[in-house]
C-alpha positions as CSV (number, residue, x, y, z in Angstrom):
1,X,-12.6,-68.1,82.9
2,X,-12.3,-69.4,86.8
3,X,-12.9,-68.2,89.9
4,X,-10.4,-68.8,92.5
5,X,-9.0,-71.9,90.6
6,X,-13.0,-72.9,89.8
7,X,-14.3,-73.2,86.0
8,X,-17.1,-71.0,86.3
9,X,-19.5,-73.7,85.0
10,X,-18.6,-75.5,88.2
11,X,-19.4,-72.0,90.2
12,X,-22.6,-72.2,88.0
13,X,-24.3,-75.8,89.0
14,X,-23.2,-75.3,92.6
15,X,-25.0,-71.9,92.5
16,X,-28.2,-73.7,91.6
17,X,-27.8,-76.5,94.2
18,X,-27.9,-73.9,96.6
19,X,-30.3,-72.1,95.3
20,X,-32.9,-75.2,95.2
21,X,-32.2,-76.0,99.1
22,X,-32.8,-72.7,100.3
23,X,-35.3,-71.5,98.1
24,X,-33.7,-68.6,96.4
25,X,-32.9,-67.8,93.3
26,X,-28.6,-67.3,93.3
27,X,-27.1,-65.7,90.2
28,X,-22.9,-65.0,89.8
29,X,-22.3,-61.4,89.1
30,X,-19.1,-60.5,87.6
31,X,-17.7,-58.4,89.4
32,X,-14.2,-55.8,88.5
33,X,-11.9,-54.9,91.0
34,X,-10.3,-51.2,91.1
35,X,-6.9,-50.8,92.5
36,X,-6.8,-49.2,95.7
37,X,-5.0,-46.2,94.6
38,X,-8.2,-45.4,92.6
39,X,-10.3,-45.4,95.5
40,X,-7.5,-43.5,98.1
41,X,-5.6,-40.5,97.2
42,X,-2.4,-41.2,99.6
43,X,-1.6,-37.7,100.6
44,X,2.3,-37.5,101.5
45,X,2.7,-35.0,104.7
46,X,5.1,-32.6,103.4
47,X,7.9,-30.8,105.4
48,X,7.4,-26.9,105.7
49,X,9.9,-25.4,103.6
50,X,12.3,-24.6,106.5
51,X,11.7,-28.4,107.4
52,X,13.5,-29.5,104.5
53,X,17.0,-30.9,103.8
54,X,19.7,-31.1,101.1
55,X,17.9,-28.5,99.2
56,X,19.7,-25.9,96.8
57,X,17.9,-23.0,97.5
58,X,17.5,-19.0,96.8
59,X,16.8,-15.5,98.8
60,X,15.2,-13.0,97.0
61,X,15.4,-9.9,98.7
62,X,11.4,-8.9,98.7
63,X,12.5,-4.6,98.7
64,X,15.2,-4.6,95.6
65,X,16.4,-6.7,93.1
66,X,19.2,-8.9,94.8
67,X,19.4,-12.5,95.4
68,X,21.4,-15.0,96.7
69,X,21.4,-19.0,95.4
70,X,23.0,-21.5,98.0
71,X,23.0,-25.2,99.2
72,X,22.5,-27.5,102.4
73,X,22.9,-30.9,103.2
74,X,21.4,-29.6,106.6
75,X,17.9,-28.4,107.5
76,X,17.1,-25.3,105.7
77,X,16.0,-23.7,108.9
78,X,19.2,-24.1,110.2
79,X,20.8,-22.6,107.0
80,X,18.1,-19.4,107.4
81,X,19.5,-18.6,111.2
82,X,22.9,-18.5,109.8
83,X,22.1,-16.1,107.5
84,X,20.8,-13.6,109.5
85,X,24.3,-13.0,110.1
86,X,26.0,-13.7,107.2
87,X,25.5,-11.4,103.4
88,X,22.1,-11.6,103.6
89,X,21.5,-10.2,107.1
90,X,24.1,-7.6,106.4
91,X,22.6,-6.6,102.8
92,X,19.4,-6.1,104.7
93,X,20.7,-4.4,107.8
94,X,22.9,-1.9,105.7
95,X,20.5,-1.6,102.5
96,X,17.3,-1.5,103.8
97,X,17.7,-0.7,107.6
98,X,16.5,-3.1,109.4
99,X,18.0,-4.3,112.5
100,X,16.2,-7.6,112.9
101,X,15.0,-8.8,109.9
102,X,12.4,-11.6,108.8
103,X,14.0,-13.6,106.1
104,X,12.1,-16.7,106.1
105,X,9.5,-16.0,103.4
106,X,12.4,-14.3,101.4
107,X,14.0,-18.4,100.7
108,X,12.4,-21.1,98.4
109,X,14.1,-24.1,97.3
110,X,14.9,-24.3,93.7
111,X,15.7,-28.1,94.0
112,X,15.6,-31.1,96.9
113,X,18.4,-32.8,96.2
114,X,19.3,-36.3,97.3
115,X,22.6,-36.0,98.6
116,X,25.5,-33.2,98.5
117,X,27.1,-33.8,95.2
118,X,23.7,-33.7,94.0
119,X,23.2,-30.1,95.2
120,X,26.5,-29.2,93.9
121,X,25.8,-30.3,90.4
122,X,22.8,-28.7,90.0
């Protein structure tokens, strides 16, 4: 075994040359080393769901049993705005009566995707 390139006899006799000019009794220890990872959980910061991108995603209309499964390469926010106006606005304008609706916790992403063709495939 060595120590930073030492034989750990060699560690061994210097440890008692020291020890006999100061006057204390020195010992090695072995010691283990742990990865860092097993000390620090690295917590990633994750986008809110209307902060992500390339996503496929789905509405689920919370009041009957219709949905709607789309993709974006864009943010998913942006996506959500435009829908407000599109089929799903419009299926809950002329369905369920409601002029301005909240659709936002209606989505959730069913896959983030890397890149368009990605989306597409799945």
């Amino acid at each position: 075994m060595t120590f930073w390139g030492h034989p750990v006899a060699i560690i061994k006799c210097k440890l008692l040359n020291y020890s006999a000019k100061i006057n204390k009794n020195l010992q090695p220890i072995s010691a283990t080393t742990r990865k860092l990872n097993q000390d620090l959980r690295v917590t990633e910061n994750k986008p809110s769901l209307v902060n992500q991108e390339c996503a496929v995603y789905e509405f689920k209309c919370n009041l009957c049993d219709s949905s709607y499964v789309g993709y974006t390469h864009r943010y998913l926010f942006q996506r959500i705005d435009e829908h407000k106006y599109s089929a799903v606005g419009k299926h809950l304008r002329e369905s369920h009566n409601l002029d301005r609706p909240n659709v936002h916790e209606q989505f959730n992403i069913l896959k983030k995707c890397r890149g368009k063709l990605e989306c597409l495939i799945y």
